[in-house]
C-alpha positions in Angstrom: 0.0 0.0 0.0 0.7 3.3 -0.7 2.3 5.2 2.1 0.2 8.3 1.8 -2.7 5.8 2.6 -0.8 4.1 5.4 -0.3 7.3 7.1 -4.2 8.6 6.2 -5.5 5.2 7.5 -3.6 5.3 11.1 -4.6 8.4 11.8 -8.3 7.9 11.0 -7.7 5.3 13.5 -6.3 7.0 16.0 -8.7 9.9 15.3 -5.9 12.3 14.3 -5.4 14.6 11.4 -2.4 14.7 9.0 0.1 17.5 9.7 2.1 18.0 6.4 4.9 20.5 6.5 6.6 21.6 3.1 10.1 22.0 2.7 12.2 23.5 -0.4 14.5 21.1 -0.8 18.3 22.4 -0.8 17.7 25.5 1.7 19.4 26.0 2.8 21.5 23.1 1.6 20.7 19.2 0.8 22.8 18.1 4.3 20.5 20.6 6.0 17.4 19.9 4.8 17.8 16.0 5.2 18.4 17.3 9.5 15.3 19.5 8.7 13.2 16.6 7.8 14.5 14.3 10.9 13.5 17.2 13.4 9.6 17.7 11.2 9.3 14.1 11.9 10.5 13.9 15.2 8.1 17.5 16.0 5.0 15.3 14.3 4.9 15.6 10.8 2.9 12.7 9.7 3.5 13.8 5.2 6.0 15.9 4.2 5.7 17.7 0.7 9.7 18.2 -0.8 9.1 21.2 -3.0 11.5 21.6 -5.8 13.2 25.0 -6.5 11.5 26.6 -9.7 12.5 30.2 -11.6 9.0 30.9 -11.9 6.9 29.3 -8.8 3.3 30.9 -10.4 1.1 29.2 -7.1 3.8 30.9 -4.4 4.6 33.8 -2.0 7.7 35.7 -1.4 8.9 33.5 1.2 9.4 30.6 -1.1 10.3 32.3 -3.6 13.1 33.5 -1.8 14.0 29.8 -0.9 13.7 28.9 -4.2 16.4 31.5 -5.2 18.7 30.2 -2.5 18.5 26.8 -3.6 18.8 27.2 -7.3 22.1 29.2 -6.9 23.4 25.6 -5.4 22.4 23.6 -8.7 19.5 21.9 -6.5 17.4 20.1 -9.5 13.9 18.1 -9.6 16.6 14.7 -9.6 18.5 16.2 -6.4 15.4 16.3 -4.7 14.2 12.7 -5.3 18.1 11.6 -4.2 17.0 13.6 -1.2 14.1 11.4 -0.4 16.1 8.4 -0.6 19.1 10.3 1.6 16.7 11.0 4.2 15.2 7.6 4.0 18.9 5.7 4.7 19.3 8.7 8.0 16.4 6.9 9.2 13.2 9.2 8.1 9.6 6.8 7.7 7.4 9.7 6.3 5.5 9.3 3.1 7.3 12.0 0.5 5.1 14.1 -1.7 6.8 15.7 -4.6 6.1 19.6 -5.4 6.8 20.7 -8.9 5.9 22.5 -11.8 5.5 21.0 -14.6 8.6 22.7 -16.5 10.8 20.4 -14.4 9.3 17.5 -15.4 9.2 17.9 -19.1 12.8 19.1 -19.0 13.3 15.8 -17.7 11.6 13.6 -19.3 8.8 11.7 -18.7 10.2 7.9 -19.1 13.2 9.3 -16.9 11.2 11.5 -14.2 8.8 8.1 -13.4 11.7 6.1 -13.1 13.2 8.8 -10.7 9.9 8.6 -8.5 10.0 4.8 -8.5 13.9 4.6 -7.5 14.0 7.1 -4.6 10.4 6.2 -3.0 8.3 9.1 -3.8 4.4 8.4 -2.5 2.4 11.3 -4.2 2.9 14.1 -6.6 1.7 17.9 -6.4 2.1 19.9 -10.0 0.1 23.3 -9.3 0.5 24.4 -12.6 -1.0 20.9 -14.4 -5.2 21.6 -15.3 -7.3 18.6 -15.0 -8.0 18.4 -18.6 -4.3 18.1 -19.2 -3.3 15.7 -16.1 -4.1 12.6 -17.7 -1.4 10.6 -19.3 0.5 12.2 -16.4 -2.0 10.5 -13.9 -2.0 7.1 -16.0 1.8 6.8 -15.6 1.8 7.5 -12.1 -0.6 5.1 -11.4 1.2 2.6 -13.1 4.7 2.8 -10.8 2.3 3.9 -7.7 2.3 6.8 -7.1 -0.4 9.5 -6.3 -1.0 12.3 -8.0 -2.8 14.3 -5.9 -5.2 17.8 -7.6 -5.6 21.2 -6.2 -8.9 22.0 -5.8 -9.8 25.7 -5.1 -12.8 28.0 -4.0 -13.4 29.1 -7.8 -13.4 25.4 -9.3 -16.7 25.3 -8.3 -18.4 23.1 -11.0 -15.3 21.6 -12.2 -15.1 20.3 -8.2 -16.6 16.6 -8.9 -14.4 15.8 -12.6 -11.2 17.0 -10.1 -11.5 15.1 -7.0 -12.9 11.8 -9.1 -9.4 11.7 -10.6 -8.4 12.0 -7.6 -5.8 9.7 -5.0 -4.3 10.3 -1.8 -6.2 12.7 -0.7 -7.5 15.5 -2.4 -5.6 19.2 -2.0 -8.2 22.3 -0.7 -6.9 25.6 -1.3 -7.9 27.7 1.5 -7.5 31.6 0.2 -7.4 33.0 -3.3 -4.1 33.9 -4.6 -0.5 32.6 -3.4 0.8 30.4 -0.8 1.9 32.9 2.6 0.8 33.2 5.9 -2.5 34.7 6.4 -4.6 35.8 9.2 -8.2 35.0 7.5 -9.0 32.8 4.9 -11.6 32.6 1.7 -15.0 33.4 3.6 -17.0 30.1 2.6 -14.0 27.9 3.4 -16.0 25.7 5.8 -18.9 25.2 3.1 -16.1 24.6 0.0 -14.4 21.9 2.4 -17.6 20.6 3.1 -18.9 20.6 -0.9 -15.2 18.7 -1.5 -15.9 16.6 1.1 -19.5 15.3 -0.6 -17.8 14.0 -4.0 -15.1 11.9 -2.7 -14.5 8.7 -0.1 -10.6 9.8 0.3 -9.2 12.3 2.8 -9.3 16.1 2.1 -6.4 18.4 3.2 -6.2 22.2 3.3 -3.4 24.5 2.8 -2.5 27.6 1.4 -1.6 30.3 3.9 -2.0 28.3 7.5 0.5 29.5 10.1 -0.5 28.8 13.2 -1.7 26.2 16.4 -4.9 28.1 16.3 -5.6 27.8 12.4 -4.6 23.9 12.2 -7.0 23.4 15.1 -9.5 25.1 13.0 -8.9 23.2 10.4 -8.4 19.8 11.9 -11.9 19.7 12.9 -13.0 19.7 9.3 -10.3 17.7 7.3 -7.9 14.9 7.5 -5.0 16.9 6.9 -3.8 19.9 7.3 -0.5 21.7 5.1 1.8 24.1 6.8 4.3 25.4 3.9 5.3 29.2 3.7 5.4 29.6 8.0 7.8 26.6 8.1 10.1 28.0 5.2 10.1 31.1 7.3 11.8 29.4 10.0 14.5 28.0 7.8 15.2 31.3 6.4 15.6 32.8 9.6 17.4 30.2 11.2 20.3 29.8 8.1 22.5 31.9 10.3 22.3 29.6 13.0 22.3 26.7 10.5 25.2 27.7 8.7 27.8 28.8 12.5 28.7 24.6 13.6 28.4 26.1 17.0 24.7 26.8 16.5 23.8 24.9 14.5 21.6 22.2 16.6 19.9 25.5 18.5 18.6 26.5 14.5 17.8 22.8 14.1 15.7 23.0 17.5 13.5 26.6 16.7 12.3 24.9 13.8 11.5 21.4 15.8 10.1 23.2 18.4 7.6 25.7 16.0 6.3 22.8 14.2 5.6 20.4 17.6 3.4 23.5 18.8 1.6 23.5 16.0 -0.1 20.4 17.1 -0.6 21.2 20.4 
């Protein structure tokens, strides 16, 4: 079984929603974001989303855009950051990887090449913002085929295209909470509650909401109405500002610890 459906199906169990951070892969550097992903999963990450560094990141806010920058000016690529699944999987990580890309990435490398990449280095799921549904799927069919999910955004203005997007759907399906780019936000899209809910009606698999959630407050909120909640821009944030303490050998495991210790309150 998939491992995105492992993970789904414990928690159902245990009556527990899905925290899934997102990380940019290679900020600040691969060694660095392999201890990143050891302290998420020791704070409570359950699914962690490995973004890969893009020129032109269409669905995103500043503050991965800036990590995007950083990593590209170390050559990080869409094939480092599947070696980085597997790198973090031999230091002893379990979490179910979800890759983020656009779908530039992919095409530069090659469809025959990029599945074989997902299949080699244990990639559970797939995230490409910028594929529509009407284009997704060959795409879909081959992930499908070396098992992997390819999991669709669904946002508030989809409306009547909701029920063709989340049939397609596996994983769990991907609510956008606020109109616009990925960043931290202190309100969301005003009918999020009944959007979730409308989601919620067209599909058996778990529903997860991101896009702009920051805080212990909003996943609470959110936990109450969906099996997963992602945490992507406010965790970046703490990566950028800890790089000087990430980058001084004498600090470094008190950078390491602020960002452990702001995703374990999260799920407080």
């Amino acid at each position: 079984m998939n491992l995105i459906d492992q993970a789904f199906g414990r928690l159902k169990n245990e009556g527990k929603t899905a925290l899934i951070p997102f990380l940019t892969v290679g900020d600040p550097d691969v060694d660095t974001t392999i201890e990143i992903i050891r302290q998420l999963e020791s704070a409570g990450a359950d699914i962690l989303e490995l973004g890969v560094p893009y020129s032109d990141p269409l669905a995103d806010g500043p503050v991965i855009q800036r990590a995007s920058e950083r990593a590209l000016k170390r050559q990080i690529s869409i094939r480092t950051c599947m070696e980085t699944a597997s790198l973090a999987r031999a230091a002893g990580s379990s979490l179910p990887f979800i890759l983020f890309t656009y779908y530039n990435p992919v095409l530069q490398m090659g469809m025959d090449a990029f599945f074989a990449g997902l299949q080699e280095h244990g990639i559970s799921g797939l995230i490409i913002p910028d594929l529509p549904l009407e284009e997704a799927e060959e795409l879909g069919g081959r992930a499908a085929e070396v098992g992997v999910h390819l999991i669709p955004l669904v946002a508030p203005t989809s409306e009547q295209r909701i029920e063709r997007i989340v049939r397609q759907a596996r994983g769990f399906v991907y609510c956008v909470s606020s109109l616009g780019v990925t960043g931290e936000r202190a309100s969301f899209f005003e009918g999020i509650e009944g959007f979730i809910a409308q989601v919620k009606r067209h599909t058996d698999i778990p529903v997860a909401v991101g896009f702009g959630i920051s805080t212990q407050e909003q996943v609470a909120r959110f936990s109450n109405i969906c099996d997963g909640v992602v945490v992507g821009s406010a965790i970046v944030r703490q990566v950028e500002e800890a790089i000087p303490l990430l980058n001084d050998s004498a600090r470094r495991q008190e950078g390491l610890l602020q960002i452990h210790n702001f995703v374990a309150q999260l799920k407080q």
